[in-house]
C-alpha positions in Angstrom: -11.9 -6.2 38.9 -11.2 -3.1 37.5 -12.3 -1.2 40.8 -11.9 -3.7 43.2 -8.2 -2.8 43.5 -8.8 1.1 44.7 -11.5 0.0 46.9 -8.5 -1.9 48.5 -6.2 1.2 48.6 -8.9 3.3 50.1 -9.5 0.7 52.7 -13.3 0.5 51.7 -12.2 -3.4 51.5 -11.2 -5.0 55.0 -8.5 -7.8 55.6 -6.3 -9.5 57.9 -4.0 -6.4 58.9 -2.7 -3.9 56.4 -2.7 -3.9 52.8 0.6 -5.1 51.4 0.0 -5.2 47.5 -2.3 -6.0 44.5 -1.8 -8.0 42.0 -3.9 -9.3 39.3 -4.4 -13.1 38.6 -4.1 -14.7 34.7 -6.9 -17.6 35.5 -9.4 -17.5 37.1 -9.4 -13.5 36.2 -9.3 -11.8 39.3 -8.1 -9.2 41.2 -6.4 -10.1 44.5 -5.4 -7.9 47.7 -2.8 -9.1 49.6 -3.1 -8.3 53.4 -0.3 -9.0 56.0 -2.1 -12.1 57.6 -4.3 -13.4 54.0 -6.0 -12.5 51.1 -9.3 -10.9 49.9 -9.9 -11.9 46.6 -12.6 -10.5 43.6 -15.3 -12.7 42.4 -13.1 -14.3 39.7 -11.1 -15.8 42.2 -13.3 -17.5 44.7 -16.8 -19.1 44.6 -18.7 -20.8 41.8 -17.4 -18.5 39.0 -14.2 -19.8 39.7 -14.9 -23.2 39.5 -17.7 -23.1 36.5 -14.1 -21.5 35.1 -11.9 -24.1 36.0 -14.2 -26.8 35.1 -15.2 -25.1 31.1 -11.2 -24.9 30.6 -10.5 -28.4 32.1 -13.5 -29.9 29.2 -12.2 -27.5 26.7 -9.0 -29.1 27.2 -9.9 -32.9 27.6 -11.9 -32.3 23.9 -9.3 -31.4 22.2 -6.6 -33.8 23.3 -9.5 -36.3 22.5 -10.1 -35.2 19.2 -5.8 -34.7 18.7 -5.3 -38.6 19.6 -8.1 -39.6 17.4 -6.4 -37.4 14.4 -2.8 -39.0 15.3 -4.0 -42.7 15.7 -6.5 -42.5 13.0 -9.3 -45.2 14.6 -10.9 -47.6 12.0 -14.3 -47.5 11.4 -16.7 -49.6 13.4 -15.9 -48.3 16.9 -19.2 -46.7 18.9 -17.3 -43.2 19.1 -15.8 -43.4 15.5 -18.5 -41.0 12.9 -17.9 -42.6 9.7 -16.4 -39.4 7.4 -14.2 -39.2 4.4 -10.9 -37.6 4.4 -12.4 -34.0 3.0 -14.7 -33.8 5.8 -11.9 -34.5 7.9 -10.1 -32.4 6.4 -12.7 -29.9 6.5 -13.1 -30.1 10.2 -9.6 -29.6 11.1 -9.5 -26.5 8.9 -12.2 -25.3 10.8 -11.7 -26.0 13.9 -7.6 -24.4 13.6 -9.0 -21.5 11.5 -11.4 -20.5 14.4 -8.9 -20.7 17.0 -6.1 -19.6 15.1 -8.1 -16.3 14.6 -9.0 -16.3 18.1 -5.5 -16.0 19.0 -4.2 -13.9 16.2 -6.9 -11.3 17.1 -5.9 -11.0 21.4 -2.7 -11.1 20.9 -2.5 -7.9 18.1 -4.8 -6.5 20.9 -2.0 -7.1 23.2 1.3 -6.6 21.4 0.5 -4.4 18.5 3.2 -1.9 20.1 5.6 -4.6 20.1 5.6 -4.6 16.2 5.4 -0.5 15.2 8.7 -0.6 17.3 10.1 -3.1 20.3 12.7 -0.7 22.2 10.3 1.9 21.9 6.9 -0.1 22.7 6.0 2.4 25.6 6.0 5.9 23.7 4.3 4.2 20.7 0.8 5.6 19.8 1.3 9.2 21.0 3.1 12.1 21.0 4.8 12.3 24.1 7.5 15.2 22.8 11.0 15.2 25.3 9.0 13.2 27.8 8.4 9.9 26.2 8.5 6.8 28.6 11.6 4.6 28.5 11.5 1.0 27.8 13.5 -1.2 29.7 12.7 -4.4 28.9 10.3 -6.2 26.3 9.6 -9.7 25.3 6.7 -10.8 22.1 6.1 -14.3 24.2 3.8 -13.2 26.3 3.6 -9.8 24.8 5.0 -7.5 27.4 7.2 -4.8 28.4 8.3 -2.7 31.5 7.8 0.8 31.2 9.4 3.5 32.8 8.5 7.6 33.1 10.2 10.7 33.5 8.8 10.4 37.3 10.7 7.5 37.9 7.5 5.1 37.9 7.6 2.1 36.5 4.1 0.4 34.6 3.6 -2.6 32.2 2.5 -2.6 29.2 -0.6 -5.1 29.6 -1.7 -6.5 32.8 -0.3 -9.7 33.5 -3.7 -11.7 32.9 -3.7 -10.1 29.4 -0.3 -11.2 28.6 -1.0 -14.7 29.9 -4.0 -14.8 28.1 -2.7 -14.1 24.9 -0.4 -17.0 25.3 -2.6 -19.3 27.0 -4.7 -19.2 23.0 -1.8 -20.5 21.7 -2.1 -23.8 22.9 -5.8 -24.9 21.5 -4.9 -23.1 18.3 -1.6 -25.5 18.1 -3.3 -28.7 18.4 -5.7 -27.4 16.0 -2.9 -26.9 13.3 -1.4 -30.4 14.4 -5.2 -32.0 14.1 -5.1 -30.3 10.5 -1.7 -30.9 9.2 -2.0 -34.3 9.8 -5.9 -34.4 8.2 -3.8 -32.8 5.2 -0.9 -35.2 5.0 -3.6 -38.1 5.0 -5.9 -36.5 2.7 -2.8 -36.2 -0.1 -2.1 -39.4 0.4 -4.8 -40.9 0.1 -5.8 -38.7 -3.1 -2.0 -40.2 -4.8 -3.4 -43.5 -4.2 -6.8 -42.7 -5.8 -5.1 -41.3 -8.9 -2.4 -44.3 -9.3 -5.6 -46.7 -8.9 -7.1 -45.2 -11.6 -4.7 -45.0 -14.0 -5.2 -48.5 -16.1 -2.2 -50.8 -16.3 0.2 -50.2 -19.5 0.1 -53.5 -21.9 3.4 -55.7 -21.0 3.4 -55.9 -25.3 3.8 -52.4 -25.9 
């Protein structure tokens, strides 16, 4: 990907007519060169990468909705697909399984916006010392993490390519119906540790 854009410009990659632009797709990761009459996409964009990508993201997703309606309709015990567990190893689970993911996203998107947070109107000269010359910022925004860029030459840049920034925001979502999945394992879990406690505590004498 990261070359298949210059062998474009260079014209050591033939398409339909002249080269009008590149741009880089989010999912499936891939760089594409437009031509006037069609496209000539990288790997990540065509063939059986692209669809072993597809497919791993569609079962990722079916799991965890899965696993998000069992959490919210709690299924009674007895049922083929129901693994008989006790509200800490629910609990347990959950916390696992948003801790993993939460971290997951925590970690691309620093990678991604870190410059948003040392300063957001002056994301693009952050990290160097660009003297009288720094870059501009025109505009910037923390969801995706992004920002427009602009140099003494008059050329504009962005911050992250636009597969970055969609990636970073794409994480969000498994790591939110993790935290869902846990805060309801929680809420159950205190609950059902109140009604534990009150069980145990023997009845006062009515004579007393």
């Amino acid at each position: 990907m990261l070359e298949f854009d210059e062998r474009c410009m260079q014209g050591l990659t033939q398409g339909p007519g002249r080269l009008v632009r590149v741009r880089n797709q989010a999912f499936p990761p891939a760089t594409i060169c437009e031509f006037q009459h069609g496209e000539v996409s990288s790997i990540g964009g065509q063939g059986v990468l692209g669809v072993l990508l597809w497919g791993s993201l569609l079962v990722m997703v079916v799991c965890l909705l899965v696993a998000l309606i069992a959490e919210c309709f709690d299924p009674r015990l007895g049922g083929e697909l129901v693994v008989p567990m006790s509200r800490a190893e629910k609990l347990s689970r959950t916390g696992t399984a948003f801790f993993v993911t939460g971290s997951v996203f925590v970690m691309v998107y620093a990678l991604a916006g870190w410059q948003l947070f040392a300063g957001p109107s002056s994301v693009c000269s952050a990290g160097a010392d660009w003297g009288t010359n720094a870059p501009r910022t025109l505009e910037y925004s923390f969801f995706p993490p992004q920002a427009t860029c602009q140099y003494t030459s008059g050329m504009t840049r962005r911050m992250n390519p636009d597969w970055m920034a969609s990636l970073a925001m794409e994480l969000a979502v498994p790591a939110l119906i993790a935290g869902v999945g846990f805060a309801l394992a929680l809420r159950r879990w205190a609950v059902e540790r109140r009604a534990a406690q009150q069980d145990a505590v023997p009845a006062s004498d009515p004579r007393s």
